[in-house]
C-alpha positions in Angstrom: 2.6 -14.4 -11.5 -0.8 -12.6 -11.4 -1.0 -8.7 -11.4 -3.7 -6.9 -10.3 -4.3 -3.8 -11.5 -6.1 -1.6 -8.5 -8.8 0.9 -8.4 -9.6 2.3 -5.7 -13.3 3.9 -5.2 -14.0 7.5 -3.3 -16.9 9.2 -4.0 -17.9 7.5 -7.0 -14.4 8.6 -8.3 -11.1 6.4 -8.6 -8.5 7.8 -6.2 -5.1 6.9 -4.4 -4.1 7.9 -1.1 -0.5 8.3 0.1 0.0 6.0 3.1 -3.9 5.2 3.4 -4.3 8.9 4.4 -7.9 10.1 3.5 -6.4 13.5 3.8 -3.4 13.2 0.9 -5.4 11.8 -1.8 -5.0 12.4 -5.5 -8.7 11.8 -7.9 -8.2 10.7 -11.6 -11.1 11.8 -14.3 -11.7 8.5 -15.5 -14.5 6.4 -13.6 -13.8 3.2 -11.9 -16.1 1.5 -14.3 -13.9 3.0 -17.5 -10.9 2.2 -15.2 -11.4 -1.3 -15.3 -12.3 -1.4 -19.1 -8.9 -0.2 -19.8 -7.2 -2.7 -17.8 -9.5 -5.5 -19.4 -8.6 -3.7 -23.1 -4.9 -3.8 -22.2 -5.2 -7.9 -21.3 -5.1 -8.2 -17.8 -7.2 -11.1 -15.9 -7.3 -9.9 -12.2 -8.2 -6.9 -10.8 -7.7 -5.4 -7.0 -10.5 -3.0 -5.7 -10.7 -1.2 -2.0 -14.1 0.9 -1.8 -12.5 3.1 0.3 -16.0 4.7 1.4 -16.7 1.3 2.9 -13.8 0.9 4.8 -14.5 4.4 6.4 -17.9 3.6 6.9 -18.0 -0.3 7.9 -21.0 -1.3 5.5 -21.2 -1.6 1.6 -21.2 1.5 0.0 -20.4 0.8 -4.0 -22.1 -2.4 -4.8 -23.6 -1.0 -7.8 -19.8 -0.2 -9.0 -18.8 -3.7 -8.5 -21.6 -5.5 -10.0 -21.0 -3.0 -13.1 -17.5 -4.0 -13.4 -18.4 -7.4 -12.7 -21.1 -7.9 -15.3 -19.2 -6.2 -18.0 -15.8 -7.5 -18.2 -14.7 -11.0 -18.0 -12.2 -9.8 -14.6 -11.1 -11.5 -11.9 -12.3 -9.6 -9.4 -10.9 -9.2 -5.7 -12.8 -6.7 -3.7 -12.2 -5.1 -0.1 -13.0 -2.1 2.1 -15.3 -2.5 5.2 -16.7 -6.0 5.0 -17.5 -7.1 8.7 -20.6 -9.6 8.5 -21.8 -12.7 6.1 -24.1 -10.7 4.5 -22.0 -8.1 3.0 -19.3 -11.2 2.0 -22.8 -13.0 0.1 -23.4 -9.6 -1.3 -20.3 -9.5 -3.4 -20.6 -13.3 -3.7 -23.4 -12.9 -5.3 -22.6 -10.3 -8.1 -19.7 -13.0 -9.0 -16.6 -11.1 -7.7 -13.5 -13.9 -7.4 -12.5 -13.0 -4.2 -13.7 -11.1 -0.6 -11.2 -9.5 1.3 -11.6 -9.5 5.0 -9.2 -7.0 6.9 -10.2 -5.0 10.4 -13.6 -7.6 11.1 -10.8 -10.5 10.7 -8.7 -9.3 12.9 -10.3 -8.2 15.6 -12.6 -11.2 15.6 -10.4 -14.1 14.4 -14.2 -16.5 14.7 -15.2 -14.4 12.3 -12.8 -15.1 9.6 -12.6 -18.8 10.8 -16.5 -18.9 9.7 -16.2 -16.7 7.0 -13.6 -19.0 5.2 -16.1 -22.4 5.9 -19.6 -20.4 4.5 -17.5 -19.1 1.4 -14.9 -21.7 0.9 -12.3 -20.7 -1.9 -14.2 -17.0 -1.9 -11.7 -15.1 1.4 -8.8 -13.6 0.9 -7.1 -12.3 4.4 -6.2 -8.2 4.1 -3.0 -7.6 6.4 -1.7 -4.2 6.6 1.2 -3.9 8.7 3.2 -0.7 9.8 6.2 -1.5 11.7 5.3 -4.9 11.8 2.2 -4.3 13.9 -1.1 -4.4 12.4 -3.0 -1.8 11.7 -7.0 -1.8 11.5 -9.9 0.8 10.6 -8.7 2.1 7.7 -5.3 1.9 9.0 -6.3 4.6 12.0 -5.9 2.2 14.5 -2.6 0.0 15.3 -4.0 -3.3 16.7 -0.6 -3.8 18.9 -0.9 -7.4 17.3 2.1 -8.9 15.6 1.6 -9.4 11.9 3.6 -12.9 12.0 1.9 -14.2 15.8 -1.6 -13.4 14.3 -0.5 -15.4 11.1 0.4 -18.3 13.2 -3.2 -18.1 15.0 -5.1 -18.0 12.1 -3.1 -20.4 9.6 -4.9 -23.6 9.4 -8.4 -21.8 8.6 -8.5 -22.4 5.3 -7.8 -18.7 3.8 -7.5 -18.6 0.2 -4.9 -15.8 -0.6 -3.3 -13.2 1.7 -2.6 -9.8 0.5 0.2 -8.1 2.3 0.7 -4.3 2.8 3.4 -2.1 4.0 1.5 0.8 5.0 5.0 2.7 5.2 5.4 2.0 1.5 1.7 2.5 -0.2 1.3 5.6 -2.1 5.2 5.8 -2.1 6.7 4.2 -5.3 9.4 3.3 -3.0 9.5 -0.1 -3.8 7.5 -2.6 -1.8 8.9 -4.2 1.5 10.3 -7.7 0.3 11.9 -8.6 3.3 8.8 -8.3 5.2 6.8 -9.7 2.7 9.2 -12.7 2.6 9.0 -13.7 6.2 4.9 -13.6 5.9 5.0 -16.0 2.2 7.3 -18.4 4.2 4.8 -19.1 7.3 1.8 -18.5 5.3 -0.3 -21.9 4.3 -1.9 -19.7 1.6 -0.5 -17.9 -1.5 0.9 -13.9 -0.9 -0.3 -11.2 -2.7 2.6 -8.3 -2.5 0.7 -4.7 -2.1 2.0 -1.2 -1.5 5.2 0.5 -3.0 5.6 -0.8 -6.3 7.4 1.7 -8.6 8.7 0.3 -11.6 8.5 -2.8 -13.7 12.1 -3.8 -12.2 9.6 -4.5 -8.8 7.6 -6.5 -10.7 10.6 -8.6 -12.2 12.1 -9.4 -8.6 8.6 -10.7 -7.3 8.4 -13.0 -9.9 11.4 -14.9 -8.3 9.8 -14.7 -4.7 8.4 -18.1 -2.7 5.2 -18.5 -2.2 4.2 -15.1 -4.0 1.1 -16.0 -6.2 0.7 -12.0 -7.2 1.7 -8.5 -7.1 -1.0 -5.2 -6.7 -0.3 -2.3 -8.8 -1.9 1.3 -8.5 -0.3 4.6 -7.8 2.6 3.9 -11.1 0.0 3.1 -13.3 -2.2 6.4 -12.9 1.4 8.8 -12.5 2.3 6.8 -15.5 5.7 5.4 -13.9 5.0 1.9 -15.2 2.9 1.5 -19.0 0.2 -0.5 -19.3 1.6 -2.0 -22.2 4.6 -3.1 -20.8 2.8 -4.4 -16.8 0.6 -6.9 -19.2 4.0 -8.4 -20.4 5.0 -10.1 -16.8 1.2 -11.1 -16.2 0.8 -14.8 -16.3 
């Protein structure tokens, strides 16, 4: 199983939010750039970023960022945060990242992803956040009233890469990450899961590895508090 290591971009400065609110947010000194070098120094192959300025925004904001981390270390790289056109998903295509996630544009204009996933095959991974299990859009402002499982059904056969699931009610939380939830999502998706949101302990990690259908886990907020060691997260990385 594949864990990805996040970062998440604000200001130029890595930072985690507590239920994707912009409002209870916690910086860390170290740059997203030296972030990333520690996680490629400690081992790991993947790595998860959000430019949160972008998702606020709607356009690229921290290309320069990306391409750094990119260029530097030999990381799989899957990027998200505001990507809503074919240019912005080239953009990162063409600094090498691994994988664009599409989120709000993908959901509100299923064509869009549909597209997306035939100009960049293998390249688009589908970002569902779900609260409740609605989605939610916008930098999780907006509830989209949409069923995370109906849309799912709609937007199967498109030829999506990975999916990346997040309990909004869990992220930030070290609660533990919704399984159950999760589960009913790997068993109708045609595409791998990606687990995101909760994760508090290595134990988390363990019970993924067990999961259907589960290709990976994201980790953040225990890294930087420290709750789960580097040393030990490489371990279950294969």
């Amino acid at each position: 199983m594949k864990i990805f290591p996040a970062i998440d971009i604000k200001d130029k400065k890595c930072v985690r939010l507590v239920k994707g609110d912009f409002d209870n947010k916690t910086e860390y000194t170290m740059s997203p750039v030296e972030q990333a070098g520690k996680y490629k120094d400690h081992g790991f192959k993947n790595l998860h970023i959000v430019d949160l300025d972008g998702a606020l925004s709607g356009k690229i904001v921290n290309l320069d960022i990306i391409k750094d981390i990119v260029s530097k270390f030999d990381l799989k790289v899957e990027i998200g945060g505001g990507i809503r056109n074919f240019e912005s998903i080239k953009k990162y295509n063409d600094v090498g990242v691994d994988k664009v996630i599409l989120g709000s544009a993908a959901i509100k204009d299923k064509n869009f992803l549909k597209e997306a996933c035939k100009k960049f095959p293998n390249k688009i991974a589908l970002g569902l956040d779900a609260k409740d299990g609605f989605l939610s859009v916008s930098g999780w402002k907006e509830n989209s009233n949409e069923l995370t499982l109906d849309y799912l059904k709609e937007v199967n056969d498109y030829g999506v890469s990975r999916l990346i699931y997040t309990d909004i009610n869990r992220d930030g939380m070290k609660q533990s990450p919704n399984f159950e939830e999760t589960l009913k999502v790997a068993e109708k998706s045609n595409c791998p899961v990606v687990i995101s949101g909760g994760v508090s302990s290595i134990d988390d990690i363990k019970k993924a590895k067990n999961l259907k259908n589960i290709e990976g886990i994201i980790v953040g907020k225990a890294i930087y508090d420290g709750d789960i060691q580097l040393e030990e997260l490489v371990k279950e990385d294969a």
